[in-house]
PyMOL Python script that loads the backbone (N, CA, C, O; Angstrom):
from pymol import cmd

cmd.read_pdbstr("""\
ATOM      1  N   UNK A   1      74.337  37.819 262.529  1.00  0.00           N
ATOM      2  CA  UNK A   1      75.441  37.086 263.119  1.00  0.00           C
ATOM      3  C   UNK A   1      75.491  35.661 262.576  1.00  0.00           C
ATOM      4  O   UNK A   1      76.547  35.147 262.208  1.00  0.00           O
ATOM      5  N   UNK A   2      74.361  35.067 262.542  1.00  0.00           N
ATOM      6  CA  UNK A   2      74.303  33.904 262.158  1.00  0.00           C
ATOM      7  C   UNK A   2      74.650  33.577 260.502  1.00  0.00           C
ATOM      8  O   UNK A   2      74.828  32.421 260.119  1.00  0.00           O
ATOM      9  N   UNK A   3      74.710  34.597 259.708  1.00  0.00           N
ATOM     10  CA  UNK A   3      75.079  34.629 258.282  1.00  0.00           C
ATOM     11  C   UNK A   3      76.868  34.895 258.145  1.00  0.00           C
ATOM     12  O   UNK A   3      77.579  34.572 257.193  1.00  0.00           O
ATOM     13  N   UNK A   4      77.147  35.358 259.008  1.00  0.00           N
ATOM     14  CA  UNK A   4      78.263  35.361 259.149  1.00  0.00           C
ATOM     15  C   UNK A   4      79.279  34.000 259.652  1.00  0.00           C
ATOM     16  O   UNK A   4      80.380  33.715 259.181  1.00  0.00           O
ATOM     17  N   UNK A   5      78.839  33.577 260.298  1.00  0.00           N
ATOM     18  CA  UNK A   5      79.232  32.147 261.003  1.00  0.00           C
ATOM     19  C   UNK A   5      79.231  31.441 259.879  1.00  0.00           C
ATOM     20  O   UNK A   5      80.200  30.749 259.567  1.00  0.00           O
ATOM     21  N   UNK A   6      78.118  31.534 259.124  1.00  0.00           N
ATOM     22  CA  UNK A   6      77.877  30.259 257.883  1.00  0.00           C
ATOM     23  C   UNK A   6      78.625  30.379 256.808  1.00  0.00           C
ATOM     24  O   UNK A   6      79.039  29.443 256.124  1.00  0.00           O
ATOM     25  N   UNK A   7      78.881  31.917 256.576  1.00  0.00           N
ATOM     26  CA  UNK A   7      80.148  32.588 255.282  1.00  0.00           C
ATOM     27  C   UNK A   7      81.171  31.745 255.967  1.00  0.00           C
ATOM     28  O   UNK A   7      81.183  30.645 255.415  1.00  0.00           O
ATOM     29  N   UNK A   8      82.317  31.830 257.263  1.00  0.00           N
ATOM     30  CA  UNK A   8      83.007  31.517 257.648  1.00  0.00           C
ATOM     31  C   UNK A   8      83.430  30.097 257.718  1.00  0.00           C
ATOM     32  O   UNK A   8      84.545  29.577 257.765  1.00  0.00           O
ATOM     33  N   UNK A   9      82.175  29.597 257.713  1.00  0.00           N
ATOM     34  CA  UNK A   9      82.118  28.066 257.735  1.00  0.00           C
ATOM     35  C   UNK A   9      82.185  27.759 256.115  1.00  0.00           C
ATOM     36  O   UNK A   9      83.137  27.056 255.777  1.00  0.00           O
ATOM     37  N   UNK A  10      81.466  28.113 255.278  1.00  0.00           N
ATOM     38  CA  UNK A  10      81.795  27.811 253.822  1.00  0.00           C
ATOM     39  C   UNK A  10      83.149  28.079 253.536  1.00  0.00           C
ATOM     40  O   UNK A  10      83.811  27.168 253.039  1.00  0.00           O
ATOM     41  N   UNK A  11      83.810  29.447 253.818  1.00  0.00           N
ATOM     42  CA  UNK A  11      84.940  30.076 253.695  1.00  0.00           C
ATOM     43  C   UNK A  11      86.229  28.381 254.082  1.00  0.00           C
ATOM     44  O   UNK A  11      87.008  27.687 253.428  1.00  0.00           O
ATOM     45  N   UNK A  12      85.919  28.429 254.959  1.00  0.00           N
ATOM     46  CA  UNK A  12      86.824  26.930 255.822  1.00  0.00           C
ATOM     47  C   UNK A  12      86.895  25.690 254.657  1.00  0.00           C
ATOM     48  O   UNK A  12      87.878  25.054 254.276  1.00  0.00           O
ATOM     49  N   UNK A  13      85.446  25.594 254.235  1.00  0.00           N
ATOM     50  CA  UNK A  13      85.291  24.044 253.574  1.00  0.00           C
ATOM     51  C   UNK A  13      85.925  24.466 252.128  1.00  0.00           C
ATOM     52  O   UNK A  13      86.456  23.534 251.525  1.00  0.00           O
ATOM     53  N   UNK A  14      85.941  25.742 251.491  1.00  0.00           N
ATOM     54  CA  UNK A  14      86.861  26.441 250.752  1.00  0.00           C
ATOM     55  C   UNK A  14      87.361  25.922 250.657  1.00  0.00           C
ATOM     56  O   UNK A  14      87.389  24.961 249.889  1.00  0.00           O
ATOM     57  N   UNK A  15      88.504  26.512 251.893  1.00  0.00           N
ATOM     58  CA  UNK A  15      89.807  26.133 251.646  1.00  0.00           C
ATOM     59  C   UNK A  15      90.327  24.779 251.941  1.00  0.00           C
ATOM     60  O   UNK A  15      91.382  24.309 251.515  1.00  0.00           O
ATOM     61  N   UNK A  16      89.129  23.980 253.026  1.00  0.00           N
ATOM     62  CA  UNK A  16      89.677  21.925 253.053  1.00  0.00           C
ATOM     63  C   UNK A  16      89.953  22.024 251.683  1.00  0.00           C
ATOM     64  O   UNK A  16      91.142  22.142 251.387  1.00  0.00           O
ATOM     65  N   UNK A  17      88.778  21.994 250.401  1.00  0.00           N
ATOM     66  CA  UNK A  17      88.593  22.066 249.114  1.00  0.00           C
ATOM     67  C   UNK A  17      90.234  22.304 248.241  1.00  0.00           C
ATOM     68  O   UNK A  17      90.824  21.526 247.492  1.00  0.00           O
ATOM     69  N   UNK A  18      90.616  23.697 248.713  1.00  0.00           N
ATOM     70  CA  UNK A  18      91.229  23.761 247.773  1.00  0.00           C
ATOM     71  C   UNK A  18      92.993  23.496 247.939  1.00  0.00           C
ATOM     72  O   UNK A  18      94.064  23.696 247.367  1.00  0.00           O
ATOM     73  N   UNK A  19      92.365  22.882 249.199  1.00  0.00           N
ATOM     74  CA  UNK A  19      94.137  22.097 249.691  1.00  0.00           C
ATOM     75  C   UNK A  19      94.327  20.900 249.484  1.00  0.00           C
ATOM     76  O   UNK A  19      95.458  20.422 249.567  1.00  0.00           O
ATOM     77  N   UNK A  20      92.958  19.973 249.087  1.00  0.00           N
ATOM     78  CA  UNK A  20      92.837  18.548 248.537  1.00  0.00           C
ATOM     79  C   UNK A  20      93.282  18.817 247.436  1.00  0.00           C
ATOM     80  O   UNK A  20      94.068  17.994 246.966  1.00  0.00           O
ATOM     81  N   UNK A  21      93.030  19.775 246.802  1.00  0.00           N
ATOM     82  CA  UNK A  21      92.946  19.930 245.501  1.00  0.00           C
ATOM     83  C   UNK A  21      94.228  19.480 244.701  1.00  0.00           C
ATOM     84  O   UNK A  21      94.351  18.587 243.863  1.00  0.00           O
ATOM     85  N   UNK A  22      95.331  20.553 245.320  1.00  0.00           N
ATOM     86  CA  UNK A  22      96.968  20.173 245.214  1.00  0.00           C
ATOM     87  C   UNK A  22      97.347  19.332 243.742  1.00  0.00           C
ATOM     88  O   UNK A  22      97.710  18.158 243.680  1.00  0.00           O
ATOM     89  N   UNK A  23      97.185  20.127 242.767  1.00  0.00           N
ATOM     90  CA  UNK A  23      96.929  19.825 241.247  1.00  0.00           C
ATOM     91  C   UNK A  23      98.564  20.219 241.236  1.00  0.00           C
ATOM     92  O   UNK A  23      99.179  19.245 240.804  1.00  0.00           O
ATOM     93  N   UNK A  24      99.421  21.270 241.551  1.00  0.00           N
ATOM     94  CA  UNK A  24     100.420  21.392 241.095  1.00  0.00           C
ATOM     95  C   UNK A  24     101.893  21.253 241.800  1.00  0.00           C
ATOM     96  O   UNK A  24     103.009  21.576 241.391  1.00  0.00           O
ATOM     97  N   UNK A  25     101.471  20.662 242.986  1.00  0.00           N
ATOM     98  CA  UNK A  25     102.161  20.193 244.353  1.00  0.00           C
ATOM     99  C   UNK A  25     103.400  19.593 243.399  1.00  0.00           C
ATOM    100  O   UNK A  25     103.036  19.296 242.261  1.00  0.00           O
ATOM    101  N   UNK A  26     104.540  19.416 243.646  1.00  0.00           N
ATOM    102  CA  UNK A  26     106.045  18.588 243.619  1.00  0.00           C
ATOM    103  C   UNK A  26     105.764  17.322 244.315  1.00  0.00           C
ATOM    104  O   UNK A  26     104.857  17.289 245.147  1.00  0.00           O
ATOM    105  N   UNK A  27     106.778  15.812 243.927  1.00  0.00           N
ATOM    106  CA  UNK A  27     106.974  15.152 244.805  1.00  0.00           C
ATOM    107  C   UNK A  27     106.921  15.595 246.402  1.00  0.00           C
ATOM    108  O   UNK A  27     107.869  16.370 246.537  1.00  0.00           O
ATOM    109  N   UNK A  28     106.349  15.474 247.465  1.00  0.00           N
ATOM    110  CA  UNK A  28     106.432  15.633 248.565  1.00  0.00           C
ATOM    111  C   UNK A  28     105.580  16.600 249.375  1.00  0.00           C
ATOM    112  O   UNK A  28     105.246  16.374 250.538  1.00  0.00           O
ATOM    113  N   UNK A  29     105.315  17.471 248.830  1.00  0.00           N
ATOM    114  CA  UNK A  29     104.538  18.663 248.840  1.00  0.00           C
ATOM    115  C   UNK A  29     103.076  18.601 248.376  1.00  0.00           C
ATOM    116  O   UNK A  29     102.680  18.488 247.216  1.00  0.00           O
ATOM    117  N   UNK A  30     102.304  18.703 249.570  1.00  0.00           N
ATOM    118  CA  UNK A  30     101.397  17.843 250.108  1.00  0.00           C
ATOM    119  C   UNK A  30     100.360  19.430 250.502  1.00  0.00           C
ATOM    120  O   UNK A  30     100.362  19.536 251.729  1.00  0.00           O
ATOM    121  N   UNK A  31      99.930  20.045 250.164  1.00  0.00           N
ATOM    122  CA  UNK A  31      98.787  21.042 250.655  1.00  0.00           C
ATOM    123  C   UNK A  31      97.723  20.688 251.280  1.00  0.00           C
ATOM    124  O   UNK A  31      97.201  21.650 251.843  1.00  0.00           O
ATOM    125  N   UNK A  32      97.229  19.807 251.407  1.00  0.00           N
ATOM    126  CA  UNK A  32      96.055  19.013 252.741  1.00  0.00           C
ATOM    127  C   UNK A  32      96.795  18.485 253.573  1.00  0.00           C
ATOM    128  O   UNK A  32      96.223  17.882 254.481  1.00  0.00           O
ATOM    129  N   UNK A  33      98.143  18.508 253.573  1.00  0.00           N
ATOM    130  CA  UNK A  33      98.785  18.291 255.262  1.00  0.00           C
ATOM    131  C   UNK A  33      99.085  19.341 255.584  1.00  0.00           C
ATOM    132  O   UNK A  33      99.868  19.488 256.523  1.00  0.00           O
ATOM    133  N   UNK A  34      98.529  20.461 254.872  1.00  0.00           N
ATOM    134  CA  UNK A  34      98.128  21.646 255.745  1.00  0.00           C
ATOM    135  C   UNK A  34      97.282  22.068 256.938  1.00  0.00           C
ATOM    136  O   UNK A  34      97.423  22.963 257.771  1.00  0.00           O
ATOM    137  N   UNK A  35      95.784  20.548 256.630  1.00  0.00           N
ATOM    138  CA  UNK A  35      94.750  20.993 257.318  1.00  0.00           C
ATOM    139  C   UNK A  35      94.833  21.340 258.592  1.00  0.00           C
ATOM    140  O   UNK A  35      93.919  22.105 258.898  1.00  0.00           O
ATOM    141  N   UNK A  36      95.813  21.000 259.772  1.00  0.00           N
ATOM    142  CA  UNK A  36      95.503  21.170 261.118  1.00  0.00           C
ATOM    143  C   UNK A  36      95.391  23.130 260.810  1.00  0.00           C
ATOM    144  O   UNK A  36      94.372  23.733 261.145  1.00  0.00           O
ATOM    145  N   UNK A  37      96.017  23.511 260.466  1.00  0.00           N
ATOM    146  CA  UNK A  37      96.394  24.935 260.384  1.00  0.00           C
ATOM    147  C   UNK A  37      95.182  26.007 260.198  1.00  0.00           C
ATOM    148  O   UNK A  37      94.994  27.147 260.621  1.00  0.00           O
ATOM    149  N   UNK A  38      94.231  24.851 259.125  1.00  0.00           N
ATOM    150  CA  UNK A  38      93.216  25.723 258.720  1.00  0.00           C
ATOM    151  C   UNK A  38      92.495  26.586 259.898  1.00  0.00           C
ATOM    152  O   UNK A  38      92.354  27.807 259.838  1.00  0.00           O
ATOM    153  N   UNK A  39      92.106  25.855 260.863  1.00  0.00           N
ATOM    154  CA  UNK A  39      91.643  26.753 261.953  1.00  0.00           C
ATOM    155  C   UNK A  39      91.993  28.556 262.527  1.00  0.00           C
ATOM    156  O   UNK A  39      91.308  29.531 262.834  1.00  0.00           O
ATOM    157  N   UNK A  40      93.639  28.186 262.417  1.00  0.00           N
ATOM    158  CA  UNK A  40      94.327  29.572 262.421  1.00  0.00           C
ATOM    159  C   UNK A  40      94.575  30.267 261.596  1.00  0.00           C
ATOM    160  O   UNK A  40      94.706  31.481 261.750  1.00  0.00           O
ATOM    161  N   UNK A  41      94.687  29.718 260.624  1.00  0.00           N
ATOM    162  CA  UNK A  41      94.544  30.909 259.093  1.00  0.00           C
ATOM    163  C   UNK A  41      93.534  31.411 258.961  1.00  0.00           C
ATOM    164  O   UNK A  41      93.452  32.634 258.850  1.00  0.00           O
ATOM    165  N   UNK A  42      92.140  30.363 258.925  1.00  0.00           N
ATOM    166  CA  UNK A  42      91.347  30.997 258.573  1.00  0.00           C
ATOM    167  C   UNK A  42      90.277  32.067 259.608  1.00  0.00           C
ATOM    168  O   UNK A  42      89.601  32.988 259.152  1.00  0.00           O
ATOM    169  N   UNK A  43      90.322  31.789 260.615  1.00  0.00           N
ATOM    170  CA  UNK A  43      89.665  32.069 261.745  1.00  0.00           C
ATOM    171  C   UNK A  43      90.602  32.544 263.186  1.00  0.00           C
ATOM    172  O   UNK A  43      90.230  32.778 264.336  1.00  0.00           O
ATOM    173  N   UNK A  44      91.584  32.556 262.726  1.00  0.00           N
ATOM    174  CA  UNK A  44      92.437  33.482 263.641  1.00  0.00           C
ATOM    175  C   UNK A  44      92.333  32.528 264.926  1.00  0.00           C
ATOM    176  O   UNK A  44      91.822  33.007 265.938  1.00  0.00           O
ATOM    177  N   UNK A  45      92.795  31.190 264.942  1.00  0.00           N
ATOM    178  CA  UNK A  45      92.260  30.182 266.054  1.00  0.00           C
ATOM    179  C   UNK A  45      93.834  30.080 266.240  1.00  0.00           C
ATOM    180  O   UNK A  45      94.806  30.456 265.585  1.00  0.00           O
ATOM    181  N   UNK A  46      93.607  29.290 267.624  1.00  0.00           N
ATOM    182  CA  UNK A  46      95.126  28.976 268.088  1.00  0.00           C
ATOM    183  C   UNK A  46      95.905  28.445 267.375  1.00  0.00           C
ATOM    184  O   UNK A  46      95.451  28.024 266.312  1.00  0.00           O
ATOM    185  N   UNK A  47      97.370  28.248 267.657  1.00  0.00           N
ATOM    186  CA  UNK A  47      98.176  27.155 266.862  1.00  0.00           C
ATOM    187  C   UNK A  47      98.315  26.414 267.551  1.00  0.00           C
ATOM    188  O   UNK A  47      98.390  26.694 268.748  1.00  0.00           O
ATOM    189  N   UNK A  48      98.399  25.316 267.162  1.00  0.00           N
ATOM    190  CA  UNK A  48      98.497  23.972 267.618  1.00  0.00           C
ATOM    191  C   UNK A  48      99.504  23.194 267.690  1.00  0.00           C
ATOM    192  O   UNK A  48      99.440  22.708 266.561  1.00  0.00           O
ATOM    193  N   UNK A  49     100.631  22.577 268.302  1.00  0.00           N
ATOM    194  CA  UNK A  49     101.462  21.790 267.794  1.00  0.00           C
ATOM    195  C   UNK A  49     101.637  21.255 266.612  1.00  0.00           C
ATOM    196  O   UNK A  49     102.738  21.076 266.091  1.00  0.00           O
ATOM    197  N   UNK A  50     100.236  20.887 265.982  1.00  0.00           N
ATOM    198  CA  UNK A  50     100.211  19.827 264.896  1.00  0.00           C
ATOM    199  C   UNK A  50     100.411  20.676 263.836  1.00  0.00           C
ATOM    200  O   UNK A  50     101.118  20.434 262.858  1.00  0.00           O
ATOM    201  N   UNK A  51      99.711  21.781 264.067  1.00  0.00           N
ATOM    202  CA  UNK A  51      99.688  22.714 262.826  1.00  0.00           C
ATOM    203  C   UNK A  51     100.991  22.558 262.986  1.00  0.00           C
ATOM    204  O   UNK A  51     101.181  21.386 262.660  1.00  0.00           O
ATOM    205  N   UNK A  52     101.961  23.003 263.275  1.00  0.00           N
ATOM    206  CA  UNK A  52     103.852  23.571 263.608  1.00  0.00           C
ATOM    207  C   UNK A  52     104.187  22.360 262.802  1.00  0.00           C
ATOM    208  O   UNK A  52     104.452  22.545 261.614  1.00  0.00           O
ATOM    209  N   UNK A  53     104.211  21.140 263.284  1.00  0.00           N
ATOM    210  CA  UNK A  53     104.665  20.465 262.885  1.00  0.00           C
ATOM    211  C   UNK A  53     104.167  20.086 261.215  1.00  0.00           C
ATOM    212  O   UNK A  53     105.000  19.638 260.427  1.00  0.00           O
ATOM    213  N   UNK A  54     102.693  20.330 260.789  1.00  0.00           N
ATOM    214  CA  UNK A  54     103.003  20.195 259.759  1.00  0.00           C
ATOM    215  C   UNK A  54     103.431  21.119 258.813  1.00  0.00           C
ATOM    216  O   UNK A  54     103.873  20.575 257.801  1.00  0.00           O
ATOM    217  N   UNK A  55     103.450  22.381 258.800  1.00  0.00           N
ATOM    218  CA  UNK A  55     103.731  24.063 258.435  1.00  0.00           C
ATOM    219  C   UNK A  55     105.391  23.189 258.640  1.00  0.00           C
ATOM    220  O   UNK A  55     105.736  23.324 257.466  1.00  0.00           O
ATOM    221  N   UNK A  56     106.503  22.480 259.252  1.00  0.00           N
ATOM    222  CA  UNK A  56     107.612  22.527 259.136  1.00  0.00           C
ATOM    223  C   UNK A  56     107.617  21.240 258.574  1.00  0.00           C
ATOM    224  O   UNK A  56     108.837  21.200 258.727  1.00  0.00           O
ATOM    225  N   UNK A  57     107.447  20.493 258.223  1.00  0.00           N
ATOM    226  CA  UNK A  57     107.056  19.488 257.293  1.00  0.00           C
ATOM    227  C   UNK A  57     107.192  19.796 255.618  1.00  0.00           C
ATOM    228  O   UNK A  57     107.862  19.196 254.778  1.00  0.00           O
ATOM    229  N   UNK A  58     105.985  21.358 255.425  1.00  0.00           N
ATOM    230  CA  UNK A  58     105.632  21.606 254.363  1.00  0.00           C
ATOM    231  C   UNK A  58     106.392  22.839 254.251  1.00  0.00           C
ATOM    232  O   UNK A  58     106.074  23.434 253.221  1.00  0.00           O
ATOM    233  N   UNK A  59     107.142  23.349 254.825  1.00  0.00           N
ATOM    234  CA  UNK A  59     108.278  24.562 254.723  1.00  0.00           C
ATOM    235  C   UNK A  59     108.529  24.838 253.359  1.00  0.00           C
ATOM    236  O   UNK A  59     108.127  25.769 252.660  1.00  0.00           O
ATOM    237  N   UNK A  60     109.361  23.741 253.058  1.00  0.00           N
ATOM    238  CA  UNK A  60     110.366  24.309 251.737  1.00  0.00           C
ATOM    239  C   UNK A  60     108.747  24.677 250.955  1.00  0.00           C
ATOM    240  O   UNK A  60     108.677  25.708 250.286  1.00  0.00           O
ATOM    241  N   UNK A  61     107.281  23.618 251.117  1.00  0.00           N
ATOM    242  CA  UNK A  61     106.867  24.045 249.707  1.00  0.00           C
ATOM    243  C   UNK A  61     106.434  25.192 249.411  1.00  0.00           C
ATOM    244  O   UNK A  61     106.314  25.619 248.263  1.00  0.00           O
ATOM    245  N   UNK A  62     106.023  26.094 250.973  1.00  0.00           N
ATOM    246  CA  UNK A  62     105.220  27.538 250.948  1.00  0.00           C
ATOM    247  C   UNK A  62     105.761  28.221 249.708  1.00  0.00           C
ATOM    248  O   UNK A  62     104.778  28.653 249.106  1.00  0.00           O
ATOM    249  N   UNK A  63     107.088  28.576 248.921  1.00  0.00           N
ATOM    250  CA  UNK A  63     107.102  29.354 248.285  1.00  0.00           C
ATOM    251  C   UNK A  63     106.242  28.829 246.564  1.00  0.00           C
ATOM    252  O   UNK A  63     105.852  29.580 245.670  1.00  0.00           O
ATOM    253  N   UNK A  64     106.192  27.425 246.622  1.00  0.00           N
ATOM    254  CA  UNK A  64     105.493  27.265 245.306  1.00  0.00           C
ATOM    255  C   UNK A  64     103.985  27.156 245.694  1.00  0.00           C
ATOM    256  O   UNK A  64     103.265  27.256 244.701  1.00  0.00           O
ATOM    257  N   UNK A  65     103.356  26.991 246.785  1.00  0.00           N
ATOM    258  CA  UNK A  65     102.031  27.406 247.057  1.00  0.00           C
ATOM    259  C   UNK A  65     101.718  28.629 247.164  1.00  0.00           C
ATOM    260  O   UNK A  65     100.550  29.015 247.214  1.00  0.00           O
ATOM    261  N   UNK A  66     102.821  29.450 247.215  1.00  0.00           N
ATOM    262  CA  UNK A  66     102.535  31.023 247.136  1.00  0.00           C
ATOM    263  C   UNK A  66     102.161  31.551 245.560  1.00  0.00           C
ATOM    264  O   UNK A  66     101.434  32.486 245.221  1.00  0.00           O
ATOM    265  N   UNK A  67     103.023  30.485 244.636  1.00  0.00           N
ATOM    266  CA  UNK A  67     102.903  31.250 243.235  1.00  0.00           C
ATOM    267  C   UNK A  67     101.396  30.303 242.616  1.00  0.00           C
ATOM    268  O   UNK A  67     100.815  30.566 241.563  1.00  0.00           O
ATOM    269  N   UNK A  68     101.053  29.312 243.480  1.00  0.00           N
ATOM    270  CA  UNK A  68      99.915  29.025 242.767  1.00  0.00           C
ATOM    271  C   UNK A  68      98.501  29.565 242.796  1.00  0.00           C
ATOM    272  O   UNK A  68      97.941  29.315 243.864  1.00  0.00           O
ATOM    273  N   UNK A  69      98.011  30.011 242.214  1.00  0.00           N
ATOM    274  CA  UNK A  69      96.721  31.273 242.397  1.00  0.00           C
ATOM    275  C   UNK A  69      95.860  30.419 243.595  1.00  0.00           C
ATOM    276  O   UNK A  69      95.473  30.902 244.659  1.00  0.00           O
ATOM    277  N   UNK A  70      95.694  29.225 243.199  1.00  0.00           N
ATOM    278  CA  UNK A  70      94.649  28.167 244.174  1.00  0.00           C
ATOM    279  C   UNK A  70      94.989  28.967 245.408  1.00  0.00           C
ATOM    280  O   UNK A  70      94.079  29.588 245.956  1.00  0.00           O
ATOM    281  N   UNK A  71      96.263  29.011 245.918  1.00  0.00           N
ATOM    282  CA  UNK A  71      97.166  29.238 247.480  1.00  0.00           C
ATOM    283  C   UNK A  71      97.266  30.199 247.741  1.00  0.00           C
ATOM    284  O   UNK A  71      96.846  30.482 248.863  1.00  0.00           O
ATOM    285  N   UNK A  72      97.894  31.356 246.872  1.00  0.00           N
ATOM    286  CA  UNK A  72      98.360  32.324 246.712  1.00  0.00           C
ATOM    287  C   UNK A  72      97.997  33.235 247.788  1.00  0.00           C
ATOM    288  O   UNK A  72      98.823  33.884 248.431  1.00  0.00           O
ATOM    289  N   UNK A  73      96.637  33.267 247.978  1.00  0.00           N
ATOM    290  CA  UNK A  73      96.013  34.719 249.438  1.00  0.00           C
ATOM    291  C   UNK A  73      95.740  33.820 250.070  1.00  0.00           C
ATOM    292  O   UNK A  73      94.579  34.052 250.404  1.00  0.00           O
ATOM    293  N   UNK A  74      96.190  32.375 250.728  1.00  0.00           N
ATOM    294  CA  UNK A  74      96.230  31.554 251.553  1.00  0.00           C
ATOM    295  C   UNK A  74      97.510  32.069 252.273  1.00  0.00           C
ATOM    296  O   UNK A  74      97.523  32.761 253.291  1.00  0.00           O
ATOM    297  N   UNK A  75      98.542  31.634 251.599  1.00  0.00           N
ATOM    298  CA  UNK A  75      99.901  31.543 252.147  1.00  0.00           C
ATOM    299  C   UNK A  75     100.396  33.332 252.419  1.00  0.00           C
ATOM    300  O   UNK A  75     101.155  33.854 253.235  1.00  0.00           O
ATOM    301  N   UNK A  76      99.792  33.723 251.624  1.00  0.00           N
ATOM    302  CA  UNK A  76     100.435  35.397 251.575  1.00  0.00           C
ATOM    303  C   UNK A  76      99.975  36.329 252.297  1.00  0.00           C
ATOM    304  O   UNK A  76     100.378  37.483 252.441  1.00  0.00           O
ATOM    305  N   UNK A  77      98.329  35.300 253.161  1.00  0.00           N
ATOM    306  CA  UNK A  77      97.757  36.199 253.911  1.00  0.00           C
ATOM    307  C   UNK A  77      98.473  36.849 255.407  1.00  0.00           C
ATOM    308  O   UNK A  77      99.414  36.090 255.634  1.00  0.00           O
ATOM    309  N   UNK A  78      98.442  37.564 256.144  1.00  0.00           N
ATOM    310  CA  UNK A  78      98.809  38.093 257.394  1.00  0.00           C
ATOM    311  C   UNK A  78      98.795  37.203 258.334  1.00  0.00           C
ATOM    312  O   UNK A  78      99.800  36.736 258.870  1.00  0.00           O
ATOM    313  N   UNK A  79      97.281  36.830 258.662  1.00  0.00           N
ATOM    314  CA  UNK A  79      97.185  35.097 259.445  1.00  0.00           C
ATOM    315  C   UNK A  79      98.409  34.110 259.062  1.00  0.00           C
ATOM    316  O   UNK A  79      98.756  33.497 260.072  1.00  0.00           O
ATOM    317  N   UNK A  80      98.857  33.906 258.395  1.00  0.00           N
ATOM    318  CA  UNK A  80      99.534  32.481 257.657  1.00  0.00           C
ATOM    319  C   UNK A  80     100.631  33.120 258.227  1.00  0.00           C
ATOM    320  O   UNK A  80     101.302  32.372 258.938  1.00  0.00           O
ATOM    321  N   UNK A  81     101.003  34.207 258.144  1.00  0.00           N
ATOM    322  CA  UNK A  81     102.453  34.709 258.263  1.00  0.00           C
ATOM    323  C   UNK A  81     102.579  34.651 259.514  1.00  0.00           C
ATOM    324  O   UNK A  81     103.696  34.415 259.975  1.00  0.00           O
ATOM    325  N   UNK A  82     101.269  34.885 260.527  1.00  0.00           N
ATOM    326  CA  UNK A  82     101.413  34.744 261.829  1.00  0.00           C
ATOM    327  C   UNK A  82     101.780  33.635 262.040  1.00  0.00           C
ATOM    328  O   UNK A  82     102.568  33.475 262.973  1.00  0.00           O
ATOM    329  N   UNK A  83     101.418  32.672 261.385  1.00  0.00           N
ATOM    330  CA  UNK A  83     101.290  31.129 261.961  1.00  0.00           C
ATOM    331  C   UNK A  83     102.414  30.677 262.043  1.00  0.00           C
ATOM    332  O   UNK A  83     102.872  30.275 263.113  1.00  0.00           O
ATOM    333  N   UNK A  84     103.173  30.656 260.746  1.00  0.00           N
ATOM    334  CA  UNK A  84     104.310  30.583 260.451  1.00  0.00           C
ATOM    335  C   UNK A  84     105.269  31.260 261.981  1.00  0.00           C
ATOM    336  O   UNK A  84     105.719  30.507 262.845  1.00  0.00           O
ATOM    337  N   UNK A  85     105.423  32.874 262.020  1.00  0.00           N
ATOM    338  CA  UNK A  85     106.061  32.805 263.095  1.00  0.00           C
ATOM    339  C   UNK A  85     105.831  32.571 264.817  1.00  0.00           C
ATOM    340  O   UNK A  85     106.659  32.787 265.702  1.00  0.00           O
ATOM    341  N   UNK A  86     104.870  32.220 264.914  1.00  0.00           N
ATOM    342  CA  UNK A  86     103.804  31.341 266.236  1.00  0.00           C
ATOM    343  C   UNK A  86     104.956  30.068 266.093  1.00  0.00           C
ATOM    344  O   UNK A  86     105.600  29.654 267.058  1.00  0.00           O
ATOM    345  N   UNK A  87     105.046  29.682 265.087  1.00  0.00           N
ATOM    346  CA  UNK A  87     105.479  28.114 265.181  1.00  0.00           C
ATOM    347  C   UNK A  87     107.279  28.282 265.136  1.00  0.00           C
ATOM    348  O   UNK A  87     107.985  27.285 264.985  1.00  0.00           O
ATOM    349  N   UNK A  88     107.826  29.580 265.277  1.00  0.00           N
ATOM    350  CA  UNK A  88     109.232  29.870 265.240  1.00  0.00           C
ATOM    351  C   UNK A  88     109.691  29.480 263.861  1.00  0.00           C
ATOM    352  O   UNK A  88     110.910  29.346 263.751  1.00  0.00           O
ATOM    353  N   UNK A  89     108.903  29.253 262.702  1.00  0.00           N
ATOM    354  CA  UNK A  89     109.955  28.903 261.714  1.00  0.00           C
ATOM    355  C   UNK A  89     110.019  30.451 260.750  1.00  0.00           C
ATOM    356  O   UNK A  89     109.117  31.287 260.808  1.00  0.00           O
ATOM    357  N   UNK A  90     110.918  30.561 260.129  1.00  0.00           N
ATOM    358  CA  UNK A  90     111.380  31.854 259.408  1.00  0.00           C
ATOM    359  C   UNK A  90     110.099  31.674 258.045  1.00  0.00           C
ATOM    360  O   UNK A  90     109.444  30.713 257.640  1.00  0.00           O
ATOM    361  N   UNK A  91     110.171  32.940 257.701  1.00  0.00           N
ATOM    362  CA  UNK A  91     109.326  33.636 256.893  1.00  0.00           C
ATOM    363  C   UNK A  91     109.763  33.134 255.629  1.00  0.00           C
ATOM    364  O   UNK A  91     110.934  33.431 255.396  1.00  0.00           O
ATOM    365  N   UNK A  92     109.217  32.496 254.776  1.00  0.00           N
ATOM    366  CA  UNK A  92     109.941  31.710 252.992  1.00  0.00           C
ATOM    367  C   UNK A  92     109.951  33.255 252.288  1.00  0.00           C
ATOM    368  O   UNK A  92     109.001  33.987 252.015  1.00  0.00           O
ATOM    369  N   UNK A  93     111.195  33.424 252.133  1.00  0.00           N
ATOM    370  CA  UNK A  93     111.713  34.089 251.034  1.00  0.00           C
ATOM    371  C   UNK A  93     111.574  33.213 249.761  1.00  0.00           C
ATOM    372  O   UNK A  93     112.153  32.149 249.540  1.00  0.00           O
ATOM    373  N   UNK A  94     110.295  34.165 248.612  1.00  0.00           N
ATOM    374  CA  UNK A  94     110.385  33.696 247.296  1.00  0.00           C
ATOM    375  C   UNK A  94     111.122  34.115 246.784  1.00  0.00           C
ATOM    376  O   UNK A  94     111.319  33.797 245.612  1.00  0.00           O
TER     377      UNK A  94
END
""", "prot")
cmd.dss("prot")
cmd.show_as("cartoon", "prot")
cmd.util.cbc("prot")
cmd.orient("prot")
């Protein structure tokens, strides 16, 4: 159990990692003002206001974080899609 917790926990600092990262982000489009979210993507944790608000913030960019491999089974995962409609905003058609 305890090896599992610690995968999960690396798994997390992952993805802080690879949302700082944001090498191919547009003017405005910002992938570490993703972080409130991480909790529920990655760990199936509540949503939060903050997450909502920043997930509608970062709306338009989901479809070019979808085509970037860094993002790609971030944004495309099942969790994310939940989150997305938890927070009432529509599903990004790429």
């Amino acid at each position: 159990m305890g090896n599992s917790k610690a995968a999960v926990c690396v798994l997390a600092l992952v993805l802080c990692g690879l949302l700082a990262a944001d090498t191919a982000a547009a003017a405005g489009c910002d992938a570490s003002a993703l972080r409130p979210c991480v909790g529920a993507i990655m760990l199936g944790g509540a949503v939060t206001p903050g997450c909502c608000a920043r997930l509608r913030a970062q709306l338009a960019c989901l479809c070019q974080y979808a085509r970037d491999p860094s993002y790609r089974g971030y944004v495309n995962s099942p969790r994310a899609q939940s989150v997305v409609a938890a927070c009432g905003l529509p599903r990004p058609k790429c």
